[in-house]
C-alpha positions as CSV (number, residue, x, y, z in Angstrom):
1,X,-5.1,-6.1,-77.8
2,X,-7.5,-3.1,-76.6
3,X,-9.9,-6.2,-75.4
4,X,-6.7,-7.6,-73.4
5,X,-5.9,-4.3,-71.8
6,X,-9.2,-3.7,-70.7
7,X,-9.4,-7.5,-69.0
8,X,-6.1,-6.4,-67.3
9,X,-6.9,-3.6,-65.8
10,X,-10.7,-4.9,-65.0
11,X,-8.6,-7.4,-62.8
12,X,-6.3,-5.4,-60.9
13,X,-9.0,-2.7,-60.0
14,X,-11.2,-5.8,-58.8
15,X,-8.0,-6.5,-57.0
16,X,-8.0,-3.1,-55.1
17,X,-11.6,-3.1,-54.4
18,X,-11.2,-6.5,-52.9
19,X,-7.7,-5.4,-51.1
20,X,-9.1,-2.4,-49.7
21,X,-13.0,-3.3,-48.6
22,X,-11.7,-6.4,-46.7
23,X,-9.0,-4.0,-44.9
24,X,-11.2,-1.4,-44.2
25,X,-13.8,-3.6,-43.1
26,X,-11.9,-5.8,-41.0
27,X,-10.4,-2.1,-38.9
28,X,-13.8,-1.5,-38.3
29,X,-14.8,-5.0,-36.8
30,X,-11.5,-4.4,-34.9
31,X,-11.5,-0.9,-34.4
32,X,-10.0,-0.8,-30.8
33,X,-7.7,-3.4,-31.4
34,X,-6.3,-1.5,-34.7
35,X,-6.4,2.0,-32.9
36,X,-4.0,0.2,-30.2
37,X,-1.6,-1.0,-33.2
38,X,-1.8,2.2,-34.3
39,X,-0.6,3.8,-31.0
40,X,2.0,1.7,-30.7
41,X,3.8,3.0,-34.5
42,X,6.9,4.9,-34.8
43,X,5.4,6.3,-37.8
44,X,1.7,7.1,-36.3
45,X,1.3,6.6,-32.5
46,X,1.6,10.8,-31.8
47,X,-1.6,11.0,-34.2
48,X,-3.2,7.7,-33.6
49,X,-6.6,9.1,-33.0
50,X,-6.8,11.0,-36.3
51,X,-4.9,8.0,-38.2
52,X,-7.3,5.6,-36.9
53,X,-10.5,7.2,-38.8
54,X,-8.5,8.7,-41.8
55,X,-6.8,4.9,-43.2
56,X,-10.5,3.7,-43.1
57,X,-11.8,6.6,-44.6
58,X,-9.2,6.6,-47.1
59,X,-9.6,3.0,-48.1
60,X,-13.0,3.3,-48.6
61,X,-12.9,6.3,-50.8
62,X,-10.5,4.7,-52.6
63,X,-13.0,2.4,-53.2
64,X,-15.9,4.3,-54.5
65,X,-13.3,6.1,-56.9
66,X,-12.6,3.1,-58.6
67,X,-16.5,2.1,-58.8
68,X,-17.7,5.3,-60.8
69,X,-16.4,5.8,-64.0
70,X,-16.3,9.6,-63.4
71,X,-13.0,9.1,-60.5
72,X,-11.8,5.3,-61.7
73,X,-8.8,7.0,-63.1
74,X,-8.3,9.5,-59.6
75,X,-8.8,5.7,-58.0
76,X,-6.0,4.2,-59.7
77,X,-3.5,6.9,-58.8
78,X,-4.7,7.0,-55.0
79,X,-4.3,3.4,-55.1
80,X,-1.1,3.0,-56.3
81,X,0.0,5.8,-53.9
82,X,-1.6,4.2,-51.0
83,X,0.4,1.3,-51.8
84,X,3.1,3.3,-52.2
85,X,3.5,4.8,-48.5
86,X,2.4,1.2,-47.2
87,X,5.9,0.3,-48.8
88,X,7.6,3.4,-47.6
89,X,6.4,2.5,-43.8
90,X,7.3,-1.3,-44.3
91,X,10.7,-0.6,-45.2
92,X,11.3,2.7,-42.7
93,X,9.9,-0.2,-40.1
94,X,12.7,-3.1,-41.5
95,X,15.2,-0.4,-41.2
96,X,14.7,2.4,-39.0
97,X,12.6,0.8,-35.9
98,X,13.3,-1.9,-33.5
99,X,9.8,-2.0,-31.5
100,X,7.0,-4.1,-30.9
101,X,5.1,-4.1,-34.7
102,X,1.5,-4.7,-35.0
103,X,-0.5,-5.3,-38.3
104,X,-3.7,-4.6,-40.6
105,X,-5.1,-7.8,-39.1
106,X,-7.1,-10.6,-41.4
107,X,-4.5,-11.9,-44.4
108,X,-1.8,-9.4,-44.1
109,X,-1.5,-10.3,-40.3
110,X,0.0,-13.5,-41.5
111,X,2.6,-12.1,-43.5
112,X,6.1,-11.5,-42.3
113,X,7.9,-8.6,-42.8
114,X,9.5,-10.1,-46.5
115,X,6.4,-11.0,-47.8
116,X,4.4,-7.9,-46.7
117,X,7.1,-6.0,-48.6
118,X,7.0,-8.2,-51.0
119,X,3.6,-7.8,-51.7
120,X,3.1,-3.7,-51.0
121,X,6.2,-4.1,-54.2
122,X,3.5,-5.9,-56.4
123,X,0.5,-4.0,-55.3
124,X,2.1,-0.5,-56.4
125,X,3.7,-2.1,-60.0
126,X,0.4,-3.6,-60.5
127,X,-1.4,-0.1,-60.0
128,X,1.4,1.6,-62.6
129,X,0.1,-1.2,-64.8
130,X,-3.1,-0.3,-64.7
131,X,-2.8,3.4,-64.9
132,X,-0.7,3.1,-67.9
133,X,-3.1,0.4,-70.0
134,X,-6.4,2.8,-69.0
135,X,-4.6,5.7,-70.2
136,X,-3.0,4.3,-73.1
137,X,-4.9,6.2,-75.9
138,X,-6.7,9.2,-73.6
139,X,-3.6,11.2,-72.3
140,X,0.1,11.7,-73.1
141,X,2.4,9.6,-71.4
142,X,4.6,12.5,-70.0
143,X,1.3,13.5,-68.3
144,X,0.6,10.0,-66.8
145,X,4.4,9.5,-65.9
146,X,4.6,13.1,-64.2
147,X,1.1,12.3,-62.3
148,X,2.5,9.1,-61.2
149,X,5.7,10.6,-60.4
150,X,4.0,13.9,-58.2
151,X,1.3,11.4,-56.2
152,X,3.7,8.6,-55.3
153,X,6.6,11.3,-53.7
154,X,3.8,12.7,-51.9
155,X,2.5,10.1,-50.4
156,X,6.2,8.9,-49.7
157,X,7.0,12.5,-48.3
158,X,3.9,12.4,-46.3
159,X,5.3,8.7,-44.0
160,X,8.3,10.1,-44.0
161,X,7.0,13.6,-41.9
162,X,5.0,11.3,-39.7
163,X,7.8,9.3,-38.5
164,X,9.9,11.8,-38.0
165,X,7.2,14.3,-36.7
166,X,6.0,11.4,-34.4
167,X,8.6,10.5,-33.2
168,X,9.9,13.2,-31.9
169,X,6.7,14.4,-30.4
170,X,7.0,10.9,-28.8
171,X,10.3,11.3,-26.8
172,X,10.1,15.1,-26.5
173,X,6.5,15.8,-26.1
174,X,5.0,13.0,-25.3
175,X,0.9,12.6,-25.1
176,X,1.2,9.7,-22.8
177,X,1.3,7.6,-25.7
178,X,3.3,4.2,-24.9
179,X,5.9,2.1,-26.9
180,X,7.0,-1.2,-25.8
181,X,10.2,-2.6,-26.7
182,X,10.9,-5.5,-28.8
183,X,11.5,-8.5,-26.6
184,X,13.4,-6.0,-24.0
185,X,13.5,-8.9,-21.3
186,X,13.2,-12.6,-21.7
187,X,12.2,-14.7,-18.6
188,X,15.3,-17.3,-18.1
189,X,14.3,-18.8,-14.5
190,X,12.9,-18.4,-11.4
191,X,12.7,-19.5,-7.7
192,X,10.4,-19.7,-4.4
193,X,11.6,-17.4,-1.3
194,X,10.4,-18.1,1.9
195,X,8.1,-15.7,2.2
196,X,6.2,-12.5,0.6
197,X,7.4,-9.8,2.3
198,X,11.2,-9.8,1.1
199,X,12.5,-6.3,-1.4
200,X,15.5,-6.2,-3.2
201,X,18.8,-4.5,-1.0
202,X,21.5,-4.3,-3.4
203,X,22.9,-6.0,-6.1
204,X,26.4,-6.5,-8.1
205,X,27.0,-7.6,-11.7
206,X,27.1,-11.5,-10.1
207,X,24.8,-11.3,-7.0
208,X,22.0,-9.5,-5.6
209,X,21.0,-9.3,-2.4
210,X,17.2,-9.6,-0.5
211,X,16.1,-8.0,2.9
212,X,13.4,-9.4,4.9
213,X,10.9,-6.9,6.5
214,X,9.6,-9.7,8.9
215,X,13.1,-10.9,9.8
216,X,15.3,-7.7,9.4
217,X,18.7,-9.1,11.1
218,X,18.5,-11.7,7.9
219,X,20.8,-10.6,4.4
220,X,19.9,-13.3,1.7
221,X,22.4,-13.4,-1.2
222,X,21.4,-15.2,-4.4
223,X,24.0,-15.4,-7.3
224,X,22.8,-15.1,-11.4
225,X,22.5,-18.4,-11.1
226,X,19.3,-18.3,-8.7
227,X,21.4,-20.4,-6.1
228,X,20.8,-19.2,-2.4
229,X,23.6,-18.5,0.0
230,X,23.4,-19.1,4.3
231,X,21.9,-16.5,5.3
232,X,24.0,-13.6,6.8
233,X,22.7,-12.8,10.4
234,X,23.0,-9.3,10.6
235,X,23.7,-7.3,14.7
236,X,21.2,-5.3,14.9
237,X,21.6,-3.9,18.5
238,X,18.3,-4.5,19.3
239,X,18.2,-3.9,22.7
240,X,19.9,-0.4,22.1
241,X,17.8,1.3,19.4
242,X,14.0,1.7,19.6
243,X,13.8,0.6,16.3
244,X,10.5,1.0,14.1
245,X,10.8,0.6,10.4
246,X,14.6,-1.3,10.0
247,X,15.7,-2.1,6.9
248,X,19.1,-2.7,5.1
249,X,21.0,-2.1,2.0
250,X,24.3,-2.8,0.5
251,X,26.5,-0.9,-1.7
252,X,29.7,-2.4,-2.3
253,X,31.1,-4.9,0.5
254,X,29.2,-2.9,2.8
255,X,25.5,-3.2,3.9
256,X,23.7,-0.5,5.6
257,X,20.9,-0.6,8.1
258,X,18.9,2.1,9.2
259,X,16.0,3.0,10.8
260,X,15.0,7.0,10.5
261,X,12.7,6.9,13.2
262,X,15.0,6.6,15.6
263,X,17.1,7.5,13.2
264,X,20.4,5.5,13.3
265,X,22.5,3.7,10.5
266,X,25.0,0.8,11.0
267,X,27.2,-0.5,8.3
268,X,29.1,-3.4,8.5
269,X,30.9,-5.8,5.8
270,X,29.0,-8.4,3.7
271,X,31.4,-11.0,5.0
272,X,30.8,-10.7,8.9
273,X,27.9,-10.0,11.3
274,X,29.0,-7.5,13.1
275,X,28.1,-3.6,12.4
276,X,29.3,0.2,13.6
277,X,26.8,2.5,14.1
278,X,27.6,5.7,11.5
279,X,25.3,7.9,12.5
280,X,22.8,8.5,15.1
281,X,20.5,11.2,15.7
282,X,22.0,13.2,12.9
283,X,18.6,13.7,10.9
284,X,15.4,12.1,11.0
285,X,14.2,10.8,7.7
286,X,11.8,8.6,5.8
287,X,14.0,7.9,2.5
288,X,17.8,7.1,2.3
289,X,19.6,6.3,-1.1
290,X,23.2,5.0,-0.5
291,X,25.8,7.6,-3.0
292,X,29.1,6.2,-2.1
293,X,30.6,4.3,1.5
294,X,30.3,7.9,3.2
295,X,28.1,10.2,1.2
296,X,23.6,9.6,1.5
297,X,20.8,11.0,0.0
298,X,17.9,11.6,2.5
299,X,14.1,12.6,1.9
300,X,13.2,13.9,5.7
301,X,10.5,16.5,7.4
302,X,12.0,19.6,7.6
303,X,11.2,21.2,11.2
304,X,11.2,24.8,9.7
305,X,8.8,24.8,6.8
306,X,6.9,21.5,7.7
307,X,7.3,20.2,4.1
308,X,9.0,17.1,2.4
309,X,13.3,17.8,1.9
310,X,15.7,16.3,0.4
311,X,19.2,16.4,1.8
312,X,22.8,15.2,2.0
313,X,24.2,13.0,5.1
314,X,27.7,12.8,4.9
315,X,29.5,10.4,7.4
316,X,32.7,11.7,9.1
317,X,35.4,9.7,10.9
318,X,33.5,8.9,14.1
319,X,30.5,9.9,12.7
320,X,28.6,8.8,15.9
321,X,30.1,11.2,18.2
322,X,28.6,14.0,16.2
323,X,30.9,15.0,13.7
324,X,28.7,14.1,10.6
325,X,27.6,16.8,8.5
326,X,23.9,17.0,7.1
327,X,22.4,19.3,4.4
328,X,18.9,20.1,3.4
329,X,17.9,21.8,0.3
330,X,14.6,23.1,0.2
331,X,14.6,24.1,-3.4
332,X,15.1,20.7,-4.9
333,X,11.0,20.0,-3.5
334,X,8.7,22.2,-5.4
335,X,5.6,22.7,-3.4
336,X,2.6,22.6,-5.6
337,X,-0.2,22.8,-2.3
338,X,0.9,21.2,1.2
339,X,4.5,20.5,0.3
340,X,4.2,16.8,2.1
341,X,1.8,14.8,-0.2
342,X,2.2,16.8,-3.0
343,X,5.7,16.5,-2.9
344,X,5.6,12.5,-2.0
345,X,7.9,10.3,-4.2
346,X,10.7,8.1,-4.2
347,X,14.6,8.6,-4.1
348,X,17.1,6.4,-6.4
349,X,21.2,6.3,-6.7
350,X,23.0,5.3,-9.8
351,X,25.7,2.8,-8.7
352,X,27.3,3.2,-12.0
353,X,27.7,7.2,-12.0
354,X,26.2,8.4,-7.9
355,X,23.5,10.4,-9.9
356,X,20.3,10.7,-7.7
357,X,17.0,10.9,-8.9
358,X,13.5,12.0,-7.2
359,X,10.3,10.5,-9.0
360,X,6.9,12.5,-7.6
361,X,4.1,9.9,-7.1
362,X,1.5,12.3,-8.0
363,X,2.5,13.8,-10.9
364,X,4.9,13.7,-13.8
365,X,8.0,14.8,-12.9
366,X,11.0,13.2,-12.1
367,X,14.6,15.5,-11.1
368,X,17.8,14.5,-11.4
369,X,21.3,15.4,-9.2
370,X,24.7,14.9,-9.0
371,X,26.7,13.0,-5.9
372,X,26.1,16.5,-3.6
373,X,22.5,16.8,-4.5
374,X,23.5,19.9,-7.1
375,X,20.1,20.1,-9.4
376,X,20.8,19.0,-12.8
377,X,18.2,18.7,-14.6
378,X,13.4,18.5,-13.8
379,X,12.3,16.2,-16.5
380,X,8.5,14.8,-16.8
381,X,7.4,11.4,-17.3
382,X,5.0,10.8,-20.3
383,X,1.7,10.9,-17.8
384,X,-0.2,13.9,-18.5
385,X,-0.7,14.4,-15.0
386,X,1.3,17.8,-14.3
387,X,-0.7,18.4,-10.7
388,X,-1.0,16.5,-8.1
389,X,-4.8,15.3,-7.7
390,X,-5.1,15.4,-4.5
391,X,-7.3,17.2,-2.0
392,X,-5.8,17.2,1.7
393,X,-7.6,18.6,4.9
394,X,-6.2,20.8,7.9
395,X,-7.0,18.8,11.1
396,X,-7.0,21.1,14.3
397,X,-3.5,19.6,15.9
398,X,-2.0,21.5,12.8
399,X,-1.2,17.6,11.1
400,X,-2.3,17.2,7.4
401,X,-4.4,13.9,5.9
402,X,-5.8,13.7,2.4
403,X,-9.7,13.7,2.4
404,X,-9.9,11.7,-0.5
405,X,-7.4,9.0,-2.4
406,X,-4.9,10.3,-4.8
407,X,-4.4,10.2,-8.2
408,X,-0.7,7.5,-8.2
409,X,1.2,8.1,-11.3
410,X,4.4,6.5,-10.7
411,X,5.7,4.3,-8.5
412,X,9.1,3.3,-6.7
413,X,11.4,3.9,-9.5
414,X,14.8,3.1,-10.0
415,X,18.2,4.5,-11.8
416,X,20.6,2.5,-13.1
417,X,23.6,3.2,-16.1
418,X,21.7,6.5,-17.0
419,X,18.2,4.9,-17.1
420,X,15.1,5.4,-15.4
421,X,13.0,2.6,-14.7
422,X,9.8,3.4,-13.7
423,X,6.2,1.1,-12.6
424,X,3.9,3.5,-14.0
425,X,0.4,3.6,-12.7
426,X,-1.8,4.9,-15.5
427,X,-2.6,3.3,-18.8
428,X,-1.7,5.2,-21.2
429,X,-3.6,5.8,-24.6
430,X,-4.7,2.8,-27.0
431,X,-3.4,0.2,-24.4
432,X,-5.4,-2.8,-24.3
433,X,-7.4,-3.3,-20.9
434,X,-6.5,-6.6,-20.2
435,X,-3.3,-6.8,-20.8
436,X,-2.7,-3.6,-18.6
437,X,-4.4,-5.7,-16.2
438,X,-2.2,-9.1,-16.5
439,X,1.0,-7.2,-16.4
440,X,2.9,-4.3,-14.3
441,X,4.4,-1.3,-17.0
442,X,7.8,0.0,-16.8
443,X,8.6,2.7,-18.5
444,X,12.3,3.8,-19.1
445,X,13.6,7.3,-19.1
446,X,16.9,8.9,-20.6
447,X,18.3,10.8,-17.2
448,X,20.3,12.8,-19.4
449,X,18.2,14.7,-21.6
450,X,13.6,14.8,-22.0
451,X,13.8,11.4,-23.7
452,X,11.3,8.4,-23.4
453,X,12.8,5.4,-24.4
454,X,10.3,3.0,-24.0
455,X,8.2,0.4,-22.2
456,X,8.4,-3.1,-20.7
457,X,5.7,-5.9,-19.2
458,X,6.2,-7.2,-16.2
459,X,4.0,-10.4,-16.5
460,X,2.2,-10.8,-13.1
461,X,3.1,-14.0,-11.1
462,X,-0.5,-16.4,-10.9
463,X,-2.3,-13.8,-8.5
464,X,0.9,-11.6,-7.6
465,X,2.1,-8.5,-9.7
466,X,5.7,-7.5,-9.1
467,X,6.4,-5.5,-5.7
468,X,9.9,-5.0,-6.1
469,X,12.6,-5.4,-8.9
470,X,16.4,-4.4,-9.4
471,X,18.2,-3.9,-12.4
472,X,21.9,-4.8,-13.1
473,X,24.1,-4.6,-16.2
474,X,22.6,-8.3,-17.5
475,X,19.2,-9.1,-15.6
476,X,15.8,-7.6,-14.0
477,X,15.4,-9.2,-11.3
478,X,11.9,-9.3,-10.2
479,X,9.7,-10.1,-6.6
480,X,6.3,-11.2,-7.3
481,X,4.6,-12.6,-4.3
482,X,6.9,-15.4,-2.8
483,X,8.8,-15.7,-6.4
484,X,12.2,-14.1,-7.2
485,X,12.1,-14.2,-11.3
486,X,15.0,-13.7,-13.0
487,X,15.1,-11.8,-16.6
488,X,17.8,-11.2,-19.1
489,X,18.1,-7.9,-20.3
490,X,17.9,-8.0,-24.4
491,X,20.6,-5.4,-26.6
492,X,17.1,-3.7,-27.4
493,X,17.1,-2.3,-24.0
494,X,20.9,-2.6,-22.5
495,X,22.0,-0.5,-26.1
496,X,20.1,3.1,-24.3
497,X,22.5,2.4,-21.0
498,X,25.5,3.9,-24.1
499,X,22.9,6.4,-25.4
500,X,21.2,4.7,-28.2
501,X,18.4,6.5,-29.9
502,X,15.1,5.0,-29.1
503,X,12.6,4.1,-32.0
504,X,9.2,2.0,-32.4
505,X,8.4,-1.0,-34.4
506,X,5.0,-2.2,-35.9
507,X,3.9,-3.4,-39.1
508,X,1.0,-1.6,-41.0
């Protein structure tokens, strides 16, 4: 029987040997690929750097344990605790996660989720075995049980501080350390526009609707269905207003068109061509976000201090004659050096709840208002990138110009049901080079509170990455060279617009 016991636990220690060699070996053939996988768990991505090194390690100490007589028996317990917080994470992953999972690569890449729990099950009875028959006649079982007992917790208490450790260093204190959504959007159709230089004007739960930068007087409508409707031939009173820069949005049954060089605004129903001008020379401005039928957010050049404002137009009854009223509130703007490129960015309106937001372009911070512009709330974006990088030169007519490019962090993002939605710039940690490359990132921000939800890939079109999208309360709606694409938004995404809690998903 002693013979028996000793063939038995002579397998299952050639079985960890085997087990861990081939996974440590096969992370090491694939080390950037693993540290990646790694960086994208719920459980490991704040540490990913440390965790990339220390599994390998660990495996392959585990390994030399159970070679030398002198540790075989500390290699059995570290082996069958290994095991165990493999099972800990698989099942905190089945439960607790709904991200994109990655795996150990080689075998256990093929596994699914059942079978890899399946087999982490086996792998830590098979070590109790083993520790029990190798024992047997050198120490008392209460020893054995209470080592087994102590070393398993441990490890168990040790996956469960990461996750929730990383985690929250993940939404709250982010190292610009991505996570990307399981299957957040799924590609249902798409179509050919006419041209590449359309962007994305409004939208409603059935239709959105396209403006045309080289033919500005055209609205196109397109339904969720991708069907195209006449186009609606705007009056633009062309031969009135010097115009520059028009372009058009709509917000309710009402589009918008504007030009703040001039700076005018016309509105006029979606049904019929012809428009009222709302306001003219109230303020000049190079941003305008539509907050309700009477009520706009501007970004303008304040003639006092010379640096980048935000304000609030609101249209009166006969706005044109002058009785509009227009507010600028120089605090909102933090200056960080010439208060114009520093302070660069993008405006956004919330149809669902009039919140504005203000995104910086050159660093990571993103603010957030109410309907009059009242400051709610600064909150950063995961980027690292807390100064602008840019270096900006005095020219002698008293005009700025930057001397060098900047450093773009984030791009022309846009609120909708609480959300942020913004095309980041920067790869973040452990992202794969060429799939940053093939794809634009969108990352997604709670509004309400320093939260980061998560990521999405934008596939690029053939040669074309996306230069405009829109989100409604079913689709993303995308612009990618002459091609409107149509996405449907997944309950792994549309569950944050009721305040879901964000989590990751990958598979050790």
């Amino acid at each position: 029987m002693r013979k028996t016991y000793s063939i038995i636990v002579k397998v299952i220690t050639y079985f960890f040997i085997l087990l861990f060699c081939y996974a440590a070996i096969s992370k090491i053939l694939d080390f950037e690929n693993f540290q990646v996988q790694i960086g994208q768990s719920p459980l490991l991505s704040a540490y990913a750097g440390f965790v990339s090194y220390a599994v390998i390690i660990a495996e392959l100490l585990i390994v030399l344990m159970l070679i030398f007589p002198k540790t075989f028996l500390l290699g059995l317990y570290s082996s069958t605790a290994m095991m165990t917080a493999f099972t800990v994470y698989i099942y905190l992953i089945l439960n607790y996660s709904d991200f994109v999972p990655c795996s150990c690569g080689g075998i256990l890449e093929k596994m699914g989720w059942t079978e890899h729990l399946i087999f982490n099950i086996t792998s830590v009875v098979l070590g109790i075995v083993a520790v029990f028959l190798y024992s047997k006649n050198e120490y008392p079982r209460k020893t054995v049980i209470l080592s087994l007992v102590i070393s398993n917790i441990l490890s168990a208490i040790i996956i469960l501080f990461l996750f929730l450790r990383s985690d929250y260093v993940i939404k709250q204190e982010n190292n610009f350390t991505r996570r990307f959504l399981m299957h957040p959007v799924l590609k249902t159709k798409s179509i050919a526009l006419e041209n590449n230089t359309y962007y994305f004007a409004g939208s409603d739960n059935q239709k959105v609707y396209l403006g045309n930068r080289t033919m500005p007087q055209n609205l196109l409508t397109v339904d969720s269905l991708l069907q195209k409707r006449p186009n609606l031939k705007m009056d633009l009173h062309l031969k009135k207003y010097p115009y520059r820069k028009i372009e058009v949005k709509v917000y309710g049954n009402n589009y918008f068109i504007y030009d703040g060089t001039v700076p005018v605004i016309s509105r006029g129903q979606l049904s019929r061509p012809e428009t009222e001008v709302i306001s003219y020379k109230d303020a000049f401005f190079s941003q305008i976000e539509i907050i309700n039928s009477n009520r706009m957010a501007i970004r303008a050049l304040s003639s006092t201090t010379k640096n980048l404002t935000l304000g609030l137009l609101t249209i009166e009854k006969n706005g044109k004659n002058g009785k509009n009223k227009v507010q600028l509130f120089p605090q909102l703007l933090e200056k960080q050096s010439d208060g114009v490129f520093d302070s660069d960015g993008n405006l956004s309106s919330d149809p669902k709840s009039s919140k504005v937001t203000y995104i910086h372009a050159y660093r990571n911070q993103f603010i957030v208002m109410d309907s009059t512009m009242k400051l709610q709330r600064r909150l950063s974006t995961i980027d690292t990138t807390t100064i602008a990088q840019i270096k900006v030169t005095s020219l002698s007519d008293g005009r700025f110009k930057m001397s060098k490019p900047a450093l773009l962090v984030n791009g022309n993002a846009k609120i909708f049901n609480g959300l942020l939605f913004n095309p980041a710039y920067l790869r973040g940690q452990h992202e794969p080079v060429k799939r940053w490359k093939e794809s634009r990132t969108i990352d997604v921000y709670n509004i309400n509170k320093q939260e980061y939800i998560g990521s999405i890939y934008i596939d690029h079109y053939k040669d074309s990455e996306m230069s405009d999208f829109i989100v409604t309360d079913k689709h993303l709606y995308v612009i990618a060279g002459n091609q409107l694409i149509q996405y449907r938004l997944t309950n792994s995404l549309t569950k944050y617009f009721k305040n879901g809690v964000a989590e990751n998903r990958i598979q050790e």
